[in-house]
matplotlib code that plots the C-alpha trace (Angstrom):
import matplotlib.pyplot as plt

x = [242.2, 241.0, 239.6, 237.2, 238.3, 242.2, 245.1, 245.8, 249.0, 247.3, 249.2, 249.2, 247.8, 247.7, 249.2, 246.8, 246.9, 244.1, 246.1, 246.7, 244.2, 245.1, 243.7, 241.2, 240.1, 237.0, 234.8, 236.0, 237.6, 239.8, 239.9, 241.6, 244.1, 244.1, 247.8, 248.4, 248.5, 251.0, 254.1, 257.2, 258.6, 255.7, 255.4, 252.8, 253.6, 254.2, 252.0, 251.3, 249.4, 246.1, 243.1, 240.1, 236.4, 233.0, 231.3, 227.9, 226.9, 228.4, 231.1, 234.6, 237.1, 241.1, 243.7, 247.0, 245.6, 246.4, 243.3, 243.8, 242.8, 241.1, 238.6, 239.0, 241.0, 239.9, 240.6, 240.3, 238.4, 237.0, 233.3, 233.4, 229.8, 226.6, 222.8, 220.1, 220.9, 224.2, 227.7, 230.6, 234.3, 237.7, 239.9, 242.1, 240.3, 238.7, 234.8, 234.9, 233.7, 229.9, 228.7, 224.9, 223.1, 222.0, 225.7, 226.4, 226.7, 225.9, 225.1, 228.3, 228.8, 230.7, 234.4, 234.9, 236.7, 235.6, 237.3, 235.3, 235.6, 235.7, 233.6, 231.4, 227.7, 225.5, 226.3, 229.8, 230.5, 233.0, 231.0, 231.9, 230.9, 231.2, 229.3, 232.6, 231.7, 230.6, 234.1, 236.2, 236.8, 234.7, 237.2, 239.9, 242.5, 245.7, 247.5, 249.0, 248.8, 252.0, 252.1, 252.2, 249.9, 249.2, 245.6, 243.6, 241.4, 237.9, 234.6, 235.2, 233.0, 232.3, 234.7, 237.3, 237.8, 236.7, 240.1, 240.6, 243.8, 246.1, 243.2, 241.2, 240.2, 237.9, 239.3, 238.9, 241.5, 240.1, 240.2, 242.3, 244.9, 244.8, 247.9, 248.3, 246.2, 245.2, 243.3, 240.3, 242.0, 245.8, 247.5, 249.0, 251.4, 249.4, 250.4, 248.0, 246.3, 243.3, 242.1, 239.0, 236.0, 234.0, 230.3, 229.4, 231.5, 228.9]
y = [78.9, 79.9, 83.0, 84.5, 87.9, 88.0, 85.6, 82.5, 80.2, 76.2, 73.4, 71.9, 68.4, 67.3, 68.9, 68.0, 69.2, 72.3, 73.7, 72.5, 71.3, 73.3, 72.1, 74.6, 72.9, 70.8, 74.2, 74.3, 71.1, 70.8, 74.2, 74.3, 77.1, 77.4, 76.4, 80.0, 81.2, 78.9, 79.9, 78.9, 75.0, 74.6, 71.4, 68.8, 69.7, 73.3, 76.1, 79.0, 82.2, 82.7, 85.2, 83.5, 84.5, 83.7, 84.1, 85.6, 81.9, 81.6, 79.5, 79.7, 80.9, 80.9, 83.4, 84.8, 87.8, 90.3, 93.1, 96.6, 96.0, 92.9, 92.2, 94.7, 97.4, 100.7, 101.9, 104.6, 102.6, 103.9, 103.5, 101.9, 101.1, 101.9, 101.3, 101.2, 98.1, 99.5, 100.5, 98.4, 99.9, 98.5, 96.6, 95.2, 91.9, 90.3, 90.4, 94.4, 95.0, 95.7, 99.0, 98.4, 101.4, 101.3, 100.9, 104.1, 107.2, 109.1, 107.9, 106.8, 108.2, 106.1, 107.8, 109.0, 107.7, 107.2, 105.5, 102.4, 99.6, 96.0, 93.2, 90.6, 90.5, 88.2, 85.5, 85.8, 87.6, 90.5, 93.7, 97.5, 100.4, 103.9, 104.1, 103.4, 105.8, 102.3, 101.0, 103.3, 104.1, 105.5, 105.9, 109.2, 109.2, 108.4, 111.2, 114.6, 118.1, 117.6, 113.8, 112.8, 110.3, 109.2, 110.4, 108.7, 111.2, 110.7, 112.7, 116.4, 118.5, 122.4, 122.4, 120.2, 117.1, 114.3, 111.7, 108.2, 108.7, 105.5, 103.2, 103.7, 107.0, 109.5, 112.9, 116.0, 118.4, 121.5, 123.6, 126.2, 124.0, 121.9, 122.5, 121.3, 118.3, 115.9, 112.8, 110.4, 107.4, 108.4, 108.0, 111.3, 112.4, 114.8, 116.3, 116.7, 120.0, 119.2, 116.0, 115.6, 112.8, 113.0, 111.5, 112.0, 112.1, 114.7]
z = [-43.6, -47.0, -47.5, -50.2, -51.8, -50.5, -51.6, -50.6, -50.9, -52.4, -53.1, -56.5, -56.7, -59.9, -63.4, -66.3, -69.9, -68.7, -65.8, -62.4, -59.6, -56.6, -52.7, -51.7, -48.3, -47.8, -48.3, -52.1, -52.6, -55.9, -57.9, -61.4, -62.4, -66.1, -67.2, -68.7, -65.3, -63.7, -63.0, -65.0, -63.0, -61.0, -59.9, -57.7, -53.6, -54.8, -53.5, -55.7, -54.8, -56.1, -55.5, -54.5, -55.4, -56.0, -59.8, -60.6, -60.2, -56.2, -57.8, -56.7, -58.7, -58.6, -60.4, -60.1, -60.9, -57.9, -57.8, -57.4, -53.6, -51.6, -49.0, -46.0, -48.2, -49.9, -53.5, -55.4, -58.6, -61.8, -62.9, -66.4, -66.7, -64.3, -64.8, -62.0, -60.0, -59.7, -61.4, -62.1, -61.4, -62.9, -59.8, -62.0, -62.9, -66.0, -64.3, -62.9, -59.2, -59.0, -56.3, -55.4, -55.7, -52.0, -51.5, -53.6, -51.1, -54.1, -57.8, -59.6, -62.5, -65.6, -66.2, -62.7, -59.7, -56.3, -53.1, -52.3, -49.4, -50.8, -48.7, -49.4, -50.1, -48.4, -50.5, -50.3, -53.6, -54.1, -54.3, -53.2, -51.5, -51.1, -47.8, -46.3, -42.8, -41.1, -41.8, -39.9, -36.2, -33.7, -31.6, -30.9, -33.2, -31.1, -33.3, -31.7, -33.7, -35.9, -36.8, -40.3, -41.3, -44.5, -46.3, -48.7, -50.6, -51.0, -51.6, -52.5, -50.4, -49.7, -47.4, -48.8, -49.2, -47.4, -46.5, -44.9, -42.4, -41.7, -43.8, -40.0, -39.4, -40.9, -41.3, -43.8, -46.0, -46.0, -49.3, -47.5, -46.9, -50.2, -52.1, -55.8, -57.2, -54.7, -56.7, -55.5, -54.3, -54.2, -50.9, -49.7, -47.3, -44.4, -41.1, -38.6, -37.9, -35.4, -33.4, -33.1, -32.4, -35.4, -34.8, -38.5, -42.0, -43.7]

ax = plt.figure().add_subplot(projection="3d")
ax.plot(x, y, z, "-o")
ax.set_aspect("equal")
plt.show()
């Protein structure tokens, strides 16, 4: 099954002078890889890995490119420009990943980093948010006082800083207990304190 906004392994069809016409199922048809992105012997049968999205335009789009993170993932992404529809971060790719303001849990602002899920707008286009409390687990974290997890920093709060736990869970480093520099975005190593169900991430 192909799949917009994560990679997927197509078979080369045909080699032309362009590139190489990849199968992308009867949803997309033929899609061209431009030949600078081809790997080194490929040849017709061969399946190569490409990322798969849609353009400004809904149009599909293949690359070997690999994106700082895909569909389903968070990120800790900078904001390189931003305006009132919305801002656009850096993920790594030539066209940069745009946040909605309604999708912006507060304004972005350009040069800094925040951690942002990656999903699809209604028309099937990569876009991002930082609204990502609707993405994690309502449920009780299956951890016990002791465990170490892994924590992905987010929003800096009064209290501390706000942290995704095992990419599921919603959980919080408080400033007390924050040792040394702890960056939006960059995965670190935790042990768990508390367990708790946690009805709002505010």
């Amino acid at each position: 099954m192909i799949q917009i906004g994560k990679m997927n392994n197509l078979t080369v069809i045909e080699l032309e002078d362009r590139g190489a016409w990849l199968a992308a199922g009867e949803e997309y048809g033929e899609l061209l890889l431009p030949k600078r992105q081809l790997p080194d012997g490929v040849a017709e049968g061969d399946e190569v890995a490409v990322f798969l999205y849609l353009d400004a335009d809904c149009e599909p789009v293949i690359t070997t490119d690999k994106p700082f993170a895909m569909v389903g993932q968070l990120a800790g992404l900078k904001v390189v420009n931003a305006n009132k529809i919305g801002a656009f971060l850096d993920w790594g790719m030539k066209k940069d990943l745009f946040v909605p303001t309604r999708e912006q849990n507060k304004p972005m602002q350009v040069g800094h980093v925040y951690l942002v899920y990656l999903m699809l707008d209604n028309e099937g286009r990569m876009v991002g948010t930082s609204r990502i409390e609707r993405f994690l687990s309502q449920e009780l974290p299956p951890f016990k006082v002791g465990d170490q997890v892994t924590a992905l920093p987010g929003e800096h709060t009064p209290l501390g800083i706000k942290v995704v736990v095992n990419d599921r869970y919603a959980g919080m480093l408080f400033k007390n207990e924050v040792f040394g520099r702890v960056m939006t975005g960059r995965p670190q190593t935790a042990w768990v304190k508390q367990v708790r169900a946690m009805a709002s991430w505010t």
